[in-house]
Structure formats: structure tokens, C-alpha cells
C-alpha positions as CSV (number, residue, x, y, z in Angstrom):
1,X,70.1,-47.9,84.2
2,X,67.8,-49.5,81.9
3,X,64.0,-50.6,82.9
4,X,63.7,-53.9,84.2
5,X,60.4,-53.9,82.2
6,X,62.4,-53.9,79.4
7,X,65.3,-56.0,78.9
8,X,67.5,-55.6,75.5
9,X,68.3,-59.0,73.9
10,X,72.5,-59.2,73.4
11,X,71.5,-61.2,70.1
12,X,69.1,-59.2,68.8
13,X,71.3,-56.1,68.9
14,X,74.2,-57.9,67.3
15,X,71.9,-59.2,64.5
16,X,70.3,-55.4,63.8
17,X,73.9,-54.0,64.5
18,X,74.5,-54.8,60.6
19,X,77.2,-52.1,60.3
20,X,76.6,-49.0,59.0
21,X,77.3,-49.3,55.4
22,X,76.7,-47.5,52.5
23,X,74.0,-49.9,51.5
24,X,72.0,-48.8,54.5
25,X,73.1,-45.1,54.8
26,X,69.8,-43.0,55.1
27,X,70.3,-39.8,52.4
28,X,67.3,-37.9,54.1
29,X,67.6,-35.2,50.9
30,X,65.5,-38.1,49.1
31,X,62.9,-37.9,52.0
32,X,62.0,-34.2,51.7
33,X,59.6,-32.2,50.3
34,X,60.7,-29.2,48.2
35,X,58.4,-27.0,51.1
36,X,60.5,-28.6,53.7
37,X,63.9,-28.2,52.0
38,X,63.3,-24.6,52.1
39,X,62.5,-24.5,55.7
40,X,65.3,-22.8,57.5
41,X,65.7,-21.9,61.4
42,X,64.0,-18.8,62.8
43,X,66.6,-15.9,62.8
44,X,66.1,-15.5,65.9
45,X,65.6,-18.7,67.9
46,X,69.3,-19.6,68.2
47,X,69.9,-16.5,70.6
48,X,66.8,-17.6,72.6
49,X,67.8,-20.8,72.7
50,X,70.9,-19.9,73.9
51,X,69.4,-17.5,76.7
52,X,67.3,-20.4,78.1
53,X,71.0,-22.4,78.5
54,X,70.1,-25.0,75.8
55,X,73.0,-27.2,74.9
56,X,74.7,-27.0,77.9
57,X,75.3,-23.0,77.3
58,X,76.1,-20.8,80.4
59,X,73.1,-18.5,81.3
60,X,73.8,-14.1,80.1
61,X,73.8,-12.2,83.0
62,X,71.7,-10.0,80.8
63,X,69.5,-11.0,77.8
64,X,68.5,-8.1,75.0
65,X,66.9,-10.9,72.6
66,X,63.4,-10.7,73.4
67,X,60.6,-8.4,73.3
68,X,58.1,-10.4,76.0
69,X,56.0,-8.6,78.7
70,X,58.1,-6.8,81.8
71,X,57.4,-9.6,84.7
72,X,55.9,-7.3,86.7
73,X,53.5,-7.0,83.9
74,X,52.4,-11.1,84.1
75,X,49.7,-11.7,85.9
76,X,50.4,-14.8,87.7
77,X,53.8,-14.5,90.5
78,X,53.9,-17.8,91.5
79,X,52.0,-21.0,92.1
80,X,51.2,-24.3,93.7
81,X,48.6,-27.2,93.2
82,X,48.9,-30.6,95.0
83,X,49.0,-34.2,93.5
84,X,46.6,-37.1,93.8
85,X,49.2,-38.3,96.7
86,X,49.2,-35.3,98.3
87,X,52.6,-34.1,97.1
88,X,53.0,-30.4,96.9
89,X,54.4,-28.4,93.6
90,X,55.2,-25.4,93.9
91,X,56.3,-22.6,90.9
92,X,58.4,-19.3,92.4
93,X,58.4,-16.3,90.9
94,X,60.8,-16.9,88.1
95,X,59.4,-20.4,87.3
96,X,56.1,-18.6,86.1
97,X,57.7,-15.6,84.6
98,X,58.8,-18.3,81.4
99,X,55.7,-20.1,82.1
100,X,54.1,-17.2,81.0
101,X,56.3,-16.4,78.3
102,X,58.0,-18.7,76.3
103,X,60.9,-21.2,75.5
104,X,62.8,-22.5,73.3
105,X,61.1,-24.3,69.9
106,X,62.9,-27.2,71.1
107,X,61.5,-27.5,74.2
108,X,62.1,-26.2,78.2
109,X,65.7,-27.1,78.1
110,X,64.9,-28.9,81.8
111,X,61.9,-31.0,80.3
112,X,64.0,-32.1,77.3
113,X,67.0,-33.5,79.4
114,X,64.3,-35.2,81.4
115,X,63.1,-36.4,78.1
116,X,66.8,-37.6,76.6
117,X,66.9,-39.3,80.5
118,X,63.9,-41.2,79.7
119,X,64.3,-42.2,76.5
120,X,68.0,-43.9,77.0
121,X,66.2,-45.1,79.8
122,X,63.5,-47.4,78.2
123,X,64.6,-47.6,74.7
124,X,68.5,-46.9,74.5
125,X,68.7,-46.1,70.2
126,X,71.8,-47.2,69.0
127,X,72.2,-43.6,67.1
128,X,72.5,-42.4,71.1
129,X,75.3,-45.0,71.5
130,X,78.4,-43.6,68.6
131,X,79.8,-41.1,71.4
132,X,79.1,-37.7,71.4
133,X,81.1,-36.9,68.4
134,X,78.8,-39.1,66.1
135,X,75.2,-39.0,68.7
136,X,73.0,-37.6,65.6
137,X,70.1,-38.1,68.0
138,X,67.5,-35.3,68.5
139,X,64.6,-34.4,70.8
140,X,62.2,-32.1,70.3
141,X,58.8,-31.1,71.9
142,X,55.9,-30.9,69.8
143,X,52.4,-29.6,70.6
144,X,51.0,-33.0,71.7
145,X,52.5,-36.4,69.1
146,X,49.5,-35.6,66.4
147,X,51.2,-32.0,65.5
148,X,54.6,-33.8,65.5
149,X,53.1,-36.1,63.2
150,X,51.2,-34.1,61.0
151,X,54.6,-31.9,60.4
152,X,56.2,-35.1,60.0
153,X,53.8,-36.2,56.8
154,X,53.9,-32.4,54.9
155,X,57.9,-32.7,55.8
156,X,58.1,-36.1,53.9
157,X,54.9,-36.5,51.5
158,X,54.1,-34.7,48.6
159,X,50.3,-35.0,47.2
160,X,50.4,-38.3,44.8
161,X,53.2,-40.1,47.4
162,X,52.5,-43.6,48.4
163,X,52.6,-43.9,52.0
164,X,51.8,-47.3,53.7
165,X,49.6,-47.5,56.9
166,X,48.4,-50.5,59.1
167,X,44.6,-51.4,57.9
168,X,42.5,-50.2,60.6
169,X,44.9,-47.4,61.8
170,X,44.7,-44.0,64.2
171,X,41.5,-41.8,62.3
172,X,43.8,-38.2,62.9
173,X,46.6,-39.7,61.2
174,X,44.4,-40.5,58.2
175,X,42.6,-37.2,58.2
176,X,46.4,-35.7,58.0
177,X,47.1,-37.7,54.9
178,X,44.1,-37.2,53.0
179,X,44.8,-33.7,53.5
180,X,47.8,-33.7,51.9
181,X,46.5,-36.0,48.8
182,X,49.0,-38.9,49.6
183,X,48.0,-42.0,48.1
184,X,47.6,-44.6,51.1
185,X,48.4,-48.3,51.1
186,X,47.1,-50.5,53.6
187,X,49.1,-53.5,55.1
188,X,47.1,-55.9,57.0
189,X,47.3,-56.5,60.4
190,X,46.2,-59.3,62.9
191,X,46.4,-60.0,66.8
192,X,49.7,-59.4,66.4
193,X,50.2,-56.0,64.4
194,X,51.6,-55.8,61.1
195,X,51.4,-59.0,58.7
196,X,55.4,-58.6,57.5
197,X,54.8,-60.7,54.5
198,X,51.3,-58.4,53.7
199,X,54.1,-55.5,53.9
200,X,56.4,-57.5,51.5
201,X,53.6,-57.7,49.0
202,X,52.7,-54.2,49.1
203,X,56.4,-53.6,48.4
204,X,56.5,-56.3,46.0
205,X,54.9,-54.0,43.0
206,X,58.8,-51.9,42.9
207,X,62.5,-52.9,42.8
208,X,64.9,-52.2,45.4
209,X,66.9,-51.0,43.4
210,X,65.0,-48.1,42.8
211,X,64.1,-47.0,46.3
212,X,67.3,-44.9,46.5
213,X,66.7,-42.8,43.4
214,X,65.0,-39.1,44.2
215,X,62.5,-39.2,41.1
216,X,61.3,-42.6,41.7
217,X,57.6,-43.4,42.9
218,X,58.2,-46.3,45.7
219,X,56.9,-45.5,48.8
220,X,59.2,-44.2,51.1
221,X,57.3,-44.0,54.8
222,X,55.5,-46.6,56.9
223,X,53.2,-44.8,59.5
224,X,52.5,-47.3,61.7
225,X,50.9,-47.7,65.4
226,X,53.0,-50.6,67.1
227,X,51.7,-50.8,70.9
228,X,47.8,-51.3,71.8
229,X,47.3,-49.3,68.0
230,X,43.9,-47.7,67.6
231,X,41.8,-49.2,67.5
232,X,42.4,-52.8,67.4
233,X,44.8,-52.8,71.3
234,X,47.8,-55.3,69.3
235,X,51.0,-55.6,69.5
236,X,53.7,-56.0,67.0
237,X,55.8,-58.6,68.2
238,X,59.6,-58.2,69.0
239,X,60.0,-60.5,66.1
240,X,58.1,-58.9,63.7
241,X,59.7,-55.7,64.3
242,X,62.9,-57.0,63.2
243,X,61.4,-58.3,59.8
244,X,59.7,-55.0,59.5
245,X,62.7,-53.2,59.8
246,X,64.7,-55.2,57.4
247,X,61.6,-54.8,54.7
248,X,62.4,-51.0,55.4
249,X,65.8,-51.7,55.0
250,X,65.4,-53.2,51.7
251,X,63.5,-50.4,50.2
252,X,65.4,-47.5,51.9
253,X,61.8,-46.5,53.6
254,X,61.5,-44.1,56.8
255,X,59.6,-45.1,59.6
256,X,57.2,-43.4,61.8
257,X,57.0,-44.5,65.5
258,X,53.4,-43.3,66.8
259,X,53.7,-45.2,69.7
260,X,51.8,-42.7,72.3
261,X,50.4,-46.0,74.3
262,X,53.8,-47.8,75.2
263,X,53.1,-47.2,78.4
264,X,50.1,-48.6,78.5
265,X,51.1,-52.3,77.3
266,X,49.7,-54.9,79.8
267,X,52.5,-57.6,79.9
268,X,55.3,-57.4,83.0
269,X,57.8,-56.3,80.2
270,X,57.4,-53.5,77.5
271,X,58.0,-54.7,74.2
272,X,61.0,-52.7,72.5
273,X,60.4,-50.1,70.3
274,X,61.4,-49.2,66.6
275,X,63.8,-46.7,68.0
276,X,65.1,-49.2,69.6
277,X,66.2,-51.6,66.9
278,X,67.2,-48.8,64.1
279,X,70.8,-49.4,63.7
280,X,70.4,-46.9,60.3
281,X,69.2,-43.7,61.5
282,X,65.4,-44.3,59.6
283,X,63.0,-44.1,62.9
284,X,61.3,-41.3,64.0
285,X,59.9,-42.1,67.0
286,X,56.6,-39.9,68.7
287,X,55.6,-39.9,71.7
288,X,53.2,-38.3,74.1
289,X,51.8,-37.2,77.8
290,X,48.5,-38.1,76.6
291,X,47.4,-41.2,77.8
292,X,49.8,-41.2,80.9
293,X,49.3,-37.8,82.0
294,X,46.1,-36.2,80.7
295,X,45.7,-34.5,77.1
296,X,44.6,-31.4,78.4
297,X,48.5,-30.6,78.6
298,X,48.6,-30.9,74.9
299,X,52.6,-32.0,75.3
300,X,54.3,-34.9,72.9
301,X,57.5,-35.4,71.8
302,X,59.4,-36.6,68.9
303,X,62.8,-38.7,68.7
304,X,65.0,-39.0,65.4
305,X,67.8,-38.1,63.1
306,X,68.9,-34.4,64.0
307,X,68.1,-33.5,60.1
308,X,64.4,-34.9,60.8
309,X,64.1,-33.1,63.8
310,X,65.2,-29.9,62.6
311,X,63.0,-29.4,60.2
312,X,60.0,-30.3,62.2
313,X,61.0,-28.0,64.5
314,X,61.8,-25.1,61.8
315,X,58.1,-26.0,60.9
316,X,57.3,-25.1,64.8
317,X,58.9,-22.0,64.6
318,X,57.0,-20.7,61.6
319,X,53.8,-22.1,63.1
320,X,53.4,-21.5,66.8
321,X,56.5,-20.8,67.6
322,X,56.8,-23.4,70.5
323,X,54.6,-25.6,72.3
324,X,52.8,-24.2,75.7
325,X,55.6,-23.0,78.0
326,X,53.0,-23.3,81.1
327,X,52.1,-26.7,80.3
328,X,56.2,-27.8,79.5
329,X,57.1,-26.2,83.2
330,X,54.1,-27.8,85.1
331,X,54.3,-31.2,83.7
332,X,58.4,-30.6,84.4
333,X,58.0,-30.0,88.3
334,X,55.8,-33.2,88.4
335,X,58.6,-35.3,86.5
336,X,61.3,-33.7,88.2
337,X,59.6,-34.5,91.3
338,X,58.9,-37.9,90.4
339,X,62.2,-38.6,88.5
340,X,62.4,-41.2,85.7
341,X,61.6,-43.8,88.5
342,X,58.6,-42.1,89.5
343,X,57.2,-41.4,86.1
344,X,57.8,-45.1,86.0
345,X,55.6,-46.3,89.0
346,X,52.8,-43.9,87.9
347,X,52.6,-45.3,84.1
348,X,52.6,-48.8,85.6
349,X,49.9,-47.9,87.9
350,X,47.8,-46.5,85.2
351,X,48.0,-49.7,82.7
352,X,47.4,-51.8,85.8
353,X,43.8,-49.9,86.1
354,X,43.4,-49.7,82.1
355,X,44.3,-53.8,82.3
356,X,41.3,-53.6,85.2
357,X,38.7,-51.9,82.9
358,X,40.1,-54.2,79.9
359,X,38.9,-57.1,81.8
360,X,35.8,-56.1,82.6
361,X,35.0,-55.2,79.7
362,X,36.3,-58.7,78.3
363,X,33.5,-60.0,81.1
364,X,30.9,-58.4,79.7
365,X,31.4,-58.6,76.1
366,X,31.5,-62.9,76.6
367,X,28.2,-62.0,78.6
368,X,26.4,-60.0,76.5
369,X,27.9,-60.6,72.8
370,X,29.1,-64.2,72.7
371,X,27.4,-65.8,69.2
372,X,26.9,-62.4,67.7
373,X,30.4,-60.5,67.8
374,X,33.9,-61.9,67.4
375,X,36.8,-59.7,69.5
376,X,40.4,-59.7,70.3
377,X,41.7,-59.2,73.3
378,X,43.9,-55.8,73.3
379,X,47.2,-56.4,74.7
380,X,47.2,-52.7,76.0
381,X,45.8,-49.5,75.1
382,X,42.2,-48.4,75.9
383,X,39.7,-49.8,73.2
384,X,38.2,-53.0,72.1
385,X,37.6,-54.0,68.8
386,X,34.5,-55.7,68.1
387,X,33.1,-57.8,64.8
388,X,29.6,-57.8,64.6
389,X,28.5,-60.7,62.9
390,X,25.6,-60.9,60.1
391,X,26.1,-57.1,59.5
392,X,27.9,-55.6,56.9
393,X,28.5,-52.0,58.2
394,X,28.3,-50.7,61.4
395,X,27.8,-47.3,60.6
396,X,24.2,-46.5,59.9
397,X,23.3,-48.6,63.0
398,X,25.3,-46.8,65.1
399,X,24.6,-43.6,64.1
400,X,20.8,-44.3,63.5
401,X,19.7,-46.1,66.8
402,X,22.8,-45.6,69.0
403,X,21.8,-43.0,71.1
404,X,17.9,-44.6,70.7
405,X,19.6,-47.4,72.6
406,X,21.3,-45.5,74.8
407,X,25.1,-45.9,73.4
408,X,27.2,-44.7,71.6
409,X,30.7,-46.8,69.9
410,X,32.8,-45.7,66.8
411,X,31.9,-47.2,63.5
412,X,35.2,-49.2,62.3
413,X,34.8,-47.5,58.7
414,X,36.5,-44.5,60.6
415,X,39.8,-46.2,61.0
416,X,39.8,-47.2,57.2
417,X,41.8,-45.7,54.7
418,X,38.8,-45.3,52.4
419,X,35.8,-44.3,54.7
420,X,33.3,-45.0,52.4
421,X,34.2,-48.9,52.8
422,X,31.6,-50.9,54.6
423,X,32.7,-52.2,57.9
424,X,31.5,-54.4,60.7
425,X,33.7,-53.5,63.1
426,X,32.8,-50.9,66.1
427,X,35.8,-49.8,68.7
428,X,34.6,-49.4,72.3
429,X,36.7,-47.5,74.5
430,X,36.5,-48.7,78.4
431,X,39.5,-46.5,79.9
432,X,37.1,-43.8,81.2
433,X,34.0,-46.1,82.7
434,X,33.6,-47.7,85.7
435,X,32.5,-51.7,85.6
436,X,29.2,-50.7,86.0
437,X,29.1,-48.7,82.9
438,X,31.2,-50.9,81.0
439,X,28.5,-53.5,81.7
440,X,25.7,-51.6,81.5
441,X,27.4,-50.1,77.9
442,X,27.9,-54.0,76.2
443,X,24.8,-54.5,77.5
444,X,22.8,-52.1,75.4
445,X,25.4,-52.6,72.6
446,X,23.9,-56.3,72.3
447,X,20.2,-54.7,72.5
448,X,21.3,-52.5,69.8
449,X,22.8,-55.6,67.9
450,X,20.1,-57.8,68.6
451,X,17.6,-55.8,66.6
452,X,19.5,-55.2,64.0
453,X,20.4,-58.8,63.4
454,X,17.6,-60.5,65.6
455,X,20.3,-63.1,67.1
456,X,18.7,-64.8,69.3
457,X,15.0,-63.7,69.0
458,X,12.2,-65.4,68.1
459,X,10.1,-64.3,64.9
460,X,7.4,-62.6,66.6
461,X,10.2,-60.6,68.7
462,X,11.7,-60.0,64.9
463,X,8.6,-58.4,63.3
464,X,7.8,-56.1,66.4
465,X,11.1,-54.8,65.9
466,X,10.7,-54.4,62.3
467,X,7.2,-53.2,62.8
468,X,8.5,-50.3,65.4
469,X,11.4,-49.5,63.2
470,X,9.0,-48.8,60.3
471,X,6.8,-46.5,62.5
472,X,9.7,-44.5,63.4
473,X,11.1,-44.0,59.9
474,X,6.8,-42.6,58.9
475,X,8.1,-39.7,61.1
């Protein structure tokens, strides 16, 4: 059964259910990279696979396939740790023995039905709905979402591809793009996520009508952060979604879901996702444990196209083989524990105490920074996203006299697709401090802004900060 928090629209699924014809068929040869059109499976990860029971497979009563440590040999027989409500968990014998080994590249077969559970659950993708015969659907687990997603841009960009990205957008995924030499375009965003008609006019420079030939140059992925992004905490709107989509549509583009804080959007019903909408088989959707669970699992996930998938996974398997097999089997007892209901009630408590810190920090900056920053109010997410005014880059102050004024924020140039551009924007995270240090943080952020701006000071205030600041730069 579907989450009440999110309730499908009868409409909108009849509008984006714009048959599947050949104008929209996805060719996802066109989409790879020579590198990842040579990836192939691991020779030997279809017999493990099978040995772990993936795909429904009956369990061997004996398995020869691998060449992993005797059990006696493991160090750890079994286990048990308590949760913050006092639940026990408890690992036998077996459980640890593939803990300590490991699974399939795909994922603990357990944790990845959980994860197909969840996923029809909240965002029900309309490639999951053809019947078994045509579900093209794939989930795999990646090493938290950024590995998915850094596998996802060498399996799709070569250096010199255009790739578009919301303007500020997540600093890791830019790192992973200048890394490959892609040449980013920036859409603007407001309140409200993605500008559509800033999208169009990026677009606007090629023809549709060549976005389906393999040696053309128009940009065939849009990266984008679409719940509480980082660092700004908007929103696309449902509505803007579907324009995106059909924009996409238009110029036969792929999109990438990073959506790791859906969970963490601060309205009574969760906005639906990407996945959601894409009627065409173009979405690949990541998600991650992150921000609900902790990071220190290091456990994502990524939803998509089977031929997508794949090859990320192929990638996995030449890599690391598979992500952590003790971190996949202790987050599973916790889920399977829980249950899709209970993984439910615990995200929901967790934005209810991020939507907590959001508003005190909200209190504090219209305390503290009202005349001399502008901000947004994030719709989810952990960050705010402050303007200082009468500055023209935050950088050198912060990394100058921060820590002299006893905090620390992140210059907004990070989040830029060139980093050398002058910003005035800072991001303050809150989702880690108590009220008091929120307060006590805006607080010295407006000290800190105050002398570099000298709002609100009068001019012999002005000079003795001038005149200190010159004493410290003698030394």
C-alpha cells in the first residue's frame, strides 16, 4: 500500500502516461561511454549471486564458488547491539559469517527486496508497473549514493560532454565532474528548484532533432538535486517536475535523481519523485541511508533501467567488488525489524527534529541578521542558505576571520560550477546543534558580518575595526 504521505495524482499519471512510442524510446547505446560499453559482468559473480538465492533462486546445499575464509576462521560468531528504543538486534552465527564475507555486487538479496518494497512503496515507477514480463526496473546497492553517482557520470560523460546542473548544486557532485573534464551548464534555480524556462534556454542553443544522433554534441544528462538540494533546502514543485521532464523529453536527455534528503522534506506530504513520473525509462534515481540513518554505514542505492544499472554495477565489480556486507546485514535487521512502516515512523520523526532545528535557526537568523543577509526558508533538508548583503564574496571572510570569530560556515563559491566565481552566499548547516548553538552560531555569524560590512555601527566602531584588522595583518 502506498504512503499516505504521498498520494499519486490519477491526472497527472494519465498526462505523463504518453504511451511509449518510438518518439520517446530511450536507446541507452547513445548514453554510454566507449569505457562503459566495454564493461562486462564479473565471470564469476553470477554463481555468487546465485549461491546467495538472488532472483528468487533456491539456495545449493553445497557451494564450491568461493574462496573466502573457513567460518571458524572469522573472528566475530555472532552479535547483538540495542536500539535507541530499547529494541534488541541480534546476528546468529550464520548472519555474521556473510557479514564478514561478502555478497552479491547487487546487494544482500534480503536488503534489496526490502529496498524494491520501499520503493513501490513511496514512489511506485511506472517501468515497475508493465508486469513482470516487461518490469525493466533495477536495484542495486552502491557504496553510499555519491559512489553510485560518481559511476553514473564516467558511465555516461566523456571529457568535453555538456552536462547540465542546478546553479548552486551538491560540491561532491561537482568535484566528480570536473574530474572527468565534462563541460558543466548551470540552470538557475529559485525557492522553488529548477527555473524550467532557464532549462529551456540552456537547451535552446541545439535542435531536437539532433538529440537522438550518437555523434552529436547536445547534452544528454541533467544532474539535478530535487528535495531540500544542497545547499539552498528547495523544492522542485510537482509542477515543475512535469515540465522538466517533458524538456528531457524533448531533447532525449537522462536524468539523474540525487534525491538522498526525500525523507527529510518538512510538508505532511512528500513531494513525488522523478522516478515517479518517468513513463520513458530515462530516471535514474539514487538514494541513500545517509541522512536517515547515519553515514557511517556508507550504504545508498540506485533505481533505474536494468541496462543503467548493470553497468554501474559491472563497474562495482571491477572496483570493490560490493559494498560493505557488515553494514548491508546490520542496517537489514534494523529494517526488517522495523518493516517499511517502521522505516517510515523513524524518517518522519527525524524531519520533524530537522524541521525543529530549521526553526530555530530561522529565529535566530531574523534576530541576529535581519538588514544585513537575505535567506530562504529550506523546505527540508539540513542547511540554510544565506545572502550577505554589501559583500561580494564570502570566501576570504570566512576563511580569514571565521574561526577568529569563533565560527565556521561554507563559502557559497563551493557549490558553483566555477569555484573561482565570487559569491556572497554562506550555507549554515543546523541538523547537528542544539538551539543554543544555533543561536549562539548566527550570533557570531552577524559579529563576523558586522565587521566586515560595519552594518549597523557607528564610524568610530568602523575604524577600530579597521584599525585592529590592520594590526593583525603587520603580523
Amino acid at each position: 500500500m502506498a504512503d499516505q504521505r504521498y498520494k499519486p495524482n490519477p491526472q497527472q499519471q494519465n498526462k505523463m502516461a504518453m504511451s511509449e512510442n518510438n518518439k520517446h524510446r530511450v536507446n541507452y547505446f547513445r548514453f554510454l561511454t566507449e569505457k562503459s560499453k566495454f564493461r562486462r559482468p564479473d565471470a564469476i559473480e553470477e554463481y555468487k549471486h546465485m549461491q546467495d538465492g538472488g532472483d528468487g533462486n533456491q539456495l545449493p546445499a553445497v557451494s564450491m564458488v568461493q574462496g573466502i575464509p573457513a567460518t571458524v576462521n572469522l573472528p566475530i560468531s555472532h552479535a547483538s547491539f540495542t536500539l535507541q528504543d530499547g529494541t534488541p538486534i541480534y546476528l546468529d552465527q550464520s548472519q555474521m559469517a556473510v557479514a564478514q564475507t561478502e555478497t552479491s555486487s547487487y546487494g544482500y538479496p534480503p536488503m534489496v527486496k526490502f529496498l524494491e518494497e520501499l520503493q513501490m512503496t513511496y514512489h511506485q515507477p511506472p517501468q515497475a508497473a508493465k508486469g513482470k514480463e516487461g518490469n525493466n526496473l533495477q536495484i542495486a546497492m552502491t557504496t553510499g549514493s555519491q559512489a553510485g553517482l560518481g559511476k553514473a557520470f564516467e558511465m555516461l560523460l566523456k571529457p568535453g560532454d555538456f552536462v547540465l546542473v542546478e546553479r548552486p548544486t551538491n560540491h561532491r557532485a561537482l568535484t566528480a565532474l570536473r574530474a572527468l573534464n565534462a563541460r558543466i551548464i548551470e540552470v538557475e534555480t529559485d525557492k522553488f528548484g529548477i527555473i524550467p524556462e532557464s532549462l529551456m534556454y540552456q537547451m535552446g542553443r541545439w535542435h531536437p532533432a539532433a538529440a537522438h544522433s550518437q555523434h552529436s554534441d547536445v547534452a544528454r544528462v541533467l544532474y539535478t538535486m530535487p528535495t531540500a538540494a544542497d545547499p539552498t533546502g528547495a523544492t522542485i514543485t510537482e509542477q515543475r517536475k512535469l515540465e522538466i521532464y517533458e524538456i528531457c523529453r524533448k531533447y532525449n536527455m537522462l536524468i539523474l535523481e540525487d534525491d538522498p534528503n526525500y525523507f527529510l522534506q518538512f510538508s505532511s506530504v512528500l513531494t513525488p519523485s522523478y522516478l515517479s513520473l518517468d513513463v520513458d525509462g530515462r530516471v535514474l534515481r539514487f538514494d541513500s541511508f545517509e541522512n536517515t540513518m547515519g553515514p557511517g554505514y556508507r550504504l545508498g542505492w540506485v533505481t533505474g533501467h536494468t541496462t543503467l544499472v548493470d553497468k554501474i554495477v559491472h563497474h562495482i565489480q571491477a572496483a570493490e567488488q560490493s559494498p560493505s556486507a557488515i553494514s548491508q546485514l546490520v542496517l537489514y535487521q534494523i529494517l526488517n525489524t522495523w518493516g517499511v512502516s517502521g522505516y517510515k515512523a523513524h524518517t518522519e520523526r527525524v524531519a520533524e527534529l530537522h524541521k525543529q532545528k530549521r526553526d530555530c535557526m530561522l529565529l535566530a537568523a531574523d534576530k541576529y541578521l535581519r538588514g544585513m543577509a537575505e535567506w530562504s526558508e529550506p523546505s527540508g533538508g539540513m542547511y540554510l542558505w544565506i545572502r550577505i548583503n554589501n559583500i561580494k564574496d564570502s570566501r576570504e571572510t570566512i576563511k580569514d576571520k571565521g574561526l577568529k570569530n569563533n565560527v565556521l560556515v561554507v563559502p557559497g563559491s563551493v557549490f558553483l560550477a566555477f569555484s573561482d566565481e565570487q559569491c556572497a552566499f554562506v550555507r549554515a548547516s543546523f541538523s547537528n546543534l542544539t538551539p543554543q548553538e544555533i543561536d549562539q552560531g548566527i550570533m557570531f555569524l552577524s559579529n563576523l558580518i558586522k565587521q566586515e560590512t560595519g552594518y549597523g555601527l557607528s564610524n568610530n566602531q568602523v575604524n577600530n575595526f579597521m584599525g585592529r584588522a590592520m594590526k593583525m595583518e603587520k603580523f
